[in-house]
C-alpha positions in Angstrom: -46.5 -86.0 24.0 -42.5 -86.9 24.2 -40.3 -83.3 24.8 -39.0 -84.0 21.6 -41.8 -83.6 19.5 -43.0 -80.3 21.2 -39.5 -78.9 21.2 -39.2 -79.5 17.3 -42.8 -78.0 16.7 -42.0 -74.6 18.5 -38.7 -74.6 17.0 -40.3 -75.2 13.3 -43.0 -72.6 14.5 -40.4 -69.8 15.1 -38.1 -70.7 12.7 -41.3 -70.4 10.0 -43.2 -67.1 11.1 -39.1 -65.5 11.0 -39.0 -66.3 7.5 -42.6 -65.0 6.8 -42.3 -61.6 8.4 -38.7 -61.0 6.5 -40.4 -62.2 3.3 -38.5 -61.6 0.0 -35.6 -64.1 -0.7 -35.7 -64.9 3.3 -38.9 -66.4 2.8 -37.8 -67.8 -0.6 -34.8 -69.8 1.2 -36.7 -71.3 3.4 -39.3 -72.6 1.3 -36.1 -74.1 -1.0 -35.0 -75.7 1.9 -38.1 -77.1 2.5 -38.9 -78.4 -1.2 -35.4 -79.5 -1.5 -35.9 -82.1 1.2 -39.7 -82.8 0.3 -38.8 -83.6 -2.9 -36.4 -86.2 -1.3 -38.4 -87.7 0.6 -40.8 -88.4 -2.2 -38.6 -89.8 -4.3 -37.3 -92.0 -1.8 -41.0 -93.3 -1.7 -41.1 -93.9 -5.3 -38.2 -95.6 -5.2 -39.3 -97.7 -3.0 -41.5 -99.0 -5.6 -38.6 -99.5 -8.1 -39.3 -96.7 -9.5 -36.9 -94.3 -11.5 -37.6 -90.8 -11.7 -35.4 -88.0 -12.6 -34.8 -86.9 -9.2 -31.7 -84.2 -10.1 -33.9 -82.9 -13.2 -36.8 -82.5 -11.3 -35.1 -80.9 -7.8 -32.8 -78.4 -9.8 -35.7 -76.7 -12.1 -38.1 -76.5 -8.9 -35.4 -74.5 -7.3 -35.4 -72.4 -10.5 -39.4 -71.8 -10.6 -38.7 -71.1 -6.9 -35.9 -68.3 -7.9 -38.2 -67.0 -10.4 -41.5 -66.6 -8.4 -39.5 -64.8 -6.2 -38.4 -61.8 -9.1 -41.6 -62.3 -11.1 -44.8 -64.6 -9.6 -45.7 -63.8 -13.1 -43.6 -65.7 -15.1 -43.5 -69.1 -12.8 -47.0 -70.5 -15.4 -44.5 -70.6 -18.0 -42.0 -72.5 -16.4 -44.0 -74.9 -16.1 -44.4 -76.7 -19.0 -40.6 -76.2 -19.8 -39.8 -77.9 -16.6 -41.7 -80.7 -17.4 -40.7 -80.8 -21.2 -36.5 -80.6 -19.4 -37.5 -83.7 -17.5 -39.3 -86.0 -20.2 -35.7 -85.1 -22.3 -33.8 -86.4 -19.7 -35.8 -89.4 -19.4 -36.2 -90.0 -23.4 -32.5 -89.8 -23.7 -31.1 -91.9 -20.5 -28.9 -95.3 -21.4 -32.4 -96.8 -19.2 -35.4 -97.0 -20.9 -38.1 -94.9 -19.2 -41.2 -96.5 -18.3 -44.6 -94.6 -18.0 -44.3 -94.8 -14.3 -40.9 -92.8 -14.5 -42.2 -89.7 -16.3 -45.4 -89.7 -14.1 -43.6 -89.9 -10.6 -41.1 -87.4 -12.2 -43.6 -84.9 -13.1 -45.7 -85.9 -10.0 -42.9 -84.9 -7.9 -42.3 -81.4 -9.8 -45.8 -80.5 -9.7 -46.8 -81.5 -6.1 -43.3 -80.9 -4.0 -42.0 -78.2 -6.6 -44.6 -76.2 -8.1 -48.0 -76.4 -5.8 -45.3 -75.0 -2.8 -44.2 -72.2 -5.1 -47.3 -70.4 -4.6 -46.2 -69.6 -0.8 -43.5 -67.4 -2.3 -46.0 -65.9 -4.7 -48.8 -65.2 -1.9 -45.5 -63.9 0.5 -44.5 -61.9 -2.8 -47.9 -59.8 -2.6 -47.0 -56.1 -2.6 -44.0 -57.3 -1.2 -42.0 -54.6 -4.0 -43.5 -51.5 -2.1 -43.4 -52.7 1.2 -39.7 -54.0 1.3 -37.2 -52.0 3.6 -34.7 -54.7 4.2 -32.0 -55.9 1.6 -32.6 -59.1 -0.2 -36.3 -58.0 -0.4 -36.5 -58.0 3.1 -39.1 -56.6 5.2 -39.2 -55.3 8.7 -42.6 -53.7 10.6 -42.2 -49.9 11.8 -45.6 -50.3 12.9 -45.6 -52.6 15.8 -48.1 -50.4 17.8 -50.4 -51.5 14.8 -50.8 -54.7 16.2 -52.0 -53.6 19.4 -54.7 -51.3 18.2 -55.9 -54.4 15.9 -54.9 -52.1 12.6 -53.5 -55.2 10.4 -54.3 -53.2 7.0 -51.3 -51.1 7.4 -48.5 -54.7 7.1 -48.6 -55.8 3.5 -50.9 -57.7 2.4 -48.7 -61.3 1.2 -47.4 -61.0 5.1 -51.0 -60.9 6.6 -52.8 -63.2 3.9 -49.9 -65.8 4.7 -50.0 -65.5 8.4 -53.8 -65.9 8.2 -53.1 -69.2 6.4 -51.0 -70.4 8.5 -53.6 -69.8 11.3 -56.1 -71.3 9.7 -54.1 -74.5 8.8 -52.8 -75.2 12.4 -56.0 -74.8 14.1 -57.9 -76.8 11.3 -55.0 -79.4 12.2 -55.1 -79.2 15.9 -58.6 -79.0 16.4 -59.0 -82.4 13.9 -56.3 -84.2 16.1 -57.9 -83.0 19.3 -61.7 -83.6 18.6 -61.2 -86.5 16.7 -58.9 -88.1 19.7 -61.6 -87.8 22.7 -64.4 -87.8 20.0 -64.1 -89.2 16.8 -66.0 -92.6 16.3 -66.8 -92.6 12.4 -63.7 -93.4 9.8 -63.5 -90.8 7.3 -61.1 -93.1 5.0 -59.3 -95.9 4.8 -56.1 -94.3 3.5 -56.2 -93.1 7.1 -57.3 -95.2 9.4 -56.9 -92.5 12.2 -59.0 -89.9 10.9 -63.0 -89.3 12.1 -65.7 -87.7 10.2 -65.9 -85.7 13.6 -62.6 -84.7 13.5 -62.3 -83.5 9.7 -65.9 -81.3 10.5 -64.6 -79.7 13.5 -61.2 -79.5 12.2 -62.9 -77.5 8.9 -65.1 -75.9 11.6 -61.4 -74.3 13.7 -60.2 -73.4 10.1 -63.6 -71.3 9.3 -63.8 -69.7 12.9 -60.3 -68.5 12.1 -60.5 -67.0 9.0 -63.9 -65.1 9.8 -62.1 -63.3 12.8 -59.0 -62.7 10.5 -61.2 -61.1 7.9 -62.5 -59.0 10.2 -59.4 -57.5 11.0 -57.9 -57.0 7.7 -61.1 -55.9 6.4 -62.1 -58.2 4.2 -64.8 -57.2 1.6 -68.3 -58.3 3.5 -66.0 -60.2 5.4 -67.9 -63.0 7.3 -68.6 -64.7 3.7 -65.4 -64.1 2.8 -64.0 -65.3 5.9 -66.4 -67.9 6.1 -65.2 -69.6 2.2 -61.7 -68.7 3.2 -61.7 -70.9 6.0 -63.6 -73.7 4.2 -60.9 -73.6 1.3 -58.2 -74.0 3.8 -59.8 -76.4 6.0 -60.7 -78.7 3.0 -57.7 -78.3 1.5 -55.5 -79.0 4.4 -57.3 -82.5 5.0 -56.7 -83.8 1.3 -53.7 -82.4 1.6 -52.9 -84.2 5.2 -54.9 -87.9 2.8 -52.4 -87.0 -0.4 -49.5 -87.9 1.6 -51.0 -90.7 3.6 -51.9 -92.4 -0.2 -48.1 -92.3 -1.2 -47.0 -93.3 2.6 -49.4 -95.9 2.4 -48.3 -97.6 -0.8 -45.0 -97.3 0.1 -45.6 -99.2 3.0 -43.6 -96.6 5.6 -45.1 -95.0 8.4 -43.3 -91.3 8.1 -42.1 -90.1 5.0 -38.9 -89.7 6.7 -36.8 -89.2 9.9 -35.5 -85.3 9.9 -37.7 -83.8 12.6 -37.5 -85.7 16.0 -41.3 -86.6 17.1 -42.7 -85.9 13.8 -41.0 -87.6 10.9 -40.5 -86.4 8.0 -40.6 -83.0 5.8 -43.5 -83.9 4.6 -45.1 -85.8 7.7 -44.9 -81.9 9.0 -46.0 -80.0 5.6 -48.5 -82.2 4.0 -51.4 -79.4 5.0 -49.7 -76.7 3.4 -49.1 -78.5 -0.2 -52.8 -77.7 -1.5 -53.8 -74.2 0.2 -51.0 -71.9 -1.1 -52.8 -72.4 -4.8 -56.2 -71.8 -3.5 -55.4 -68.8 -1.2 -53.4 -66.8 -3.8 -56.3 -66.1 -6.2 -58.7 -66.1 -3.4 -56.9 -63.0 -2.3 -55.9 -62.0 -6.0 -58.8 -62.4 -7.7 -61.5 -63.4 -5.6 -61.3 -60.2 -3.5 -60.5 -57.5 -5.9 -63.9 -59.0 -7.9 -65.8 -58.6 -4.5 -64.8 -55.2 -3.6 -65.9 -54.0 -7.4 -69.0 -55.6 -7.1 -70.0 -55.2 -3.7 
């Protein structure tokens, strides 16, 4: 593996559990930063096609819904719809008429690089207003000890539900790549010709064995099923995330979605995983739980 790619990875690594642990509008930044450039890349894909989406439209009110999950995760639904009613006026009222393609890639690109991300800051935002010491919404431990004596229900809940995803997503994604490599024989799809049946299972496999131990340690309501369908969520979810992106790459006809991050191409080449689990974890732990621990 070239220097360059590891190098990058531990840098993006650091760089990403910083802006967890600080949360608030750290957190929010850096998930900006991150849809900002995604939503380039995609575009540049689509255009690619010929193509013509609203790009400014579309980028400007996903940093908006971004702004606004951050001061109330409750009010990002209804942004929503008035996004995507902003972005069919621009493209009803251009000198260019629109074509069907336009508005779909336009809203396409609002809903899969602008709003699906959103829920990071959301599942981040959990409890985050009682738990922040640090301006901005900031928040630092005063508990570090915790750690140590495997007490994780003391750190807000948003920090540890989001680290656990994380968790879960890397070693579903290293443990495909690995497995699959040395023992992988059976094509799961053509949209990527490099992934195995054996690789997706005991990629899935890494994800579940992950959450199950987490769940444990944040005491999770009869936590080996929970664990156990939290890890299935976010193992499924990071492969059709990981075959999403290989679809548009794929009918673009590029390789990498783009060049930014030296050994691993683009934004999205690096964040593809993450698009689809955010959703799925936040009312897991939002609704999901709270219905287990009232009925269990």
């Amino acid at each position: 593996m070239p220097w360059s790619r590891i190098i990058s990875g531990i840098v993006a690594i650091i760089m990403a559990l910083s802006a967890t642990l600080l949360g608030g509008w750290y957190f929010t930044i850096a998930i900006a930063i991150v849809v900002f450039l995604g939503q380039q890349e995609y575009f540049n894909l689509v255009r690619s096609r010929g193509i013509t989406p609203s790009v400014k439209t579309t980028m400007i009110v996903s940093q908006v819904l971004l702004a606004i999950c951050t001061l109330d995760g409750s009010l990002a639904d209804a942004i929503m719809p008035i996004a995507g009613t902003l972005i069919c006026f621009y493209l009803l009222f251009q000198p260019k008429l629109a074509t069907i393609a336009d508005i779909s890639a336009s809203i396409m690109g609002l809903f899969y690089v602008g709003y699906l991300p959103s829920y990071w800051v959301r599942l981040r935002g959990i409890d985050h207003a009682i738990s922040s010491n640090l301006p901005l919404g900031g928040y630092w431990p005063s508990n570090w000890q915790d750690i140590g004596q495997g007490n994780l229900t003391s750190f807000p809940t948003g920090l540890t539900a989001t680290i656990l995803t994380f968790l879960c997503i890397w070693a579903a994604d290293i443990g495909a790549y690995t497995f699959g490599k040395f023992f992988g024989k059976t094509r799961l799809s053509d949209i990527s010709p490099k992934k195995t049946v054996e690789g997706a299972v005991f990629g899935i496999s890494a994800s579940v064995a992950v959450a199950i131990t987490g769940a444990y340690f944040l005491n999770f309501p009869d936590w080996l099923i929970t664990g156990f369908t939290l890890g299935l969520i976010i193992g499924i979810a990071s492969l059709l995330g990981d075959l999403t992106e290989s679809l548009l790459k794929r009918d673009a006809g590029v390789k990498d979605s783009g060049q930014l991050i030296p050994g691993h191409g683009g934004i999205l080449d690096r964040t593809d995983s993450y698009i689809f689990t955010a959703p799925l974890v936040y009312y897991f732990i939002t609704l999901l739980l709270p219905l287990l621990e009232k009925t269990l």
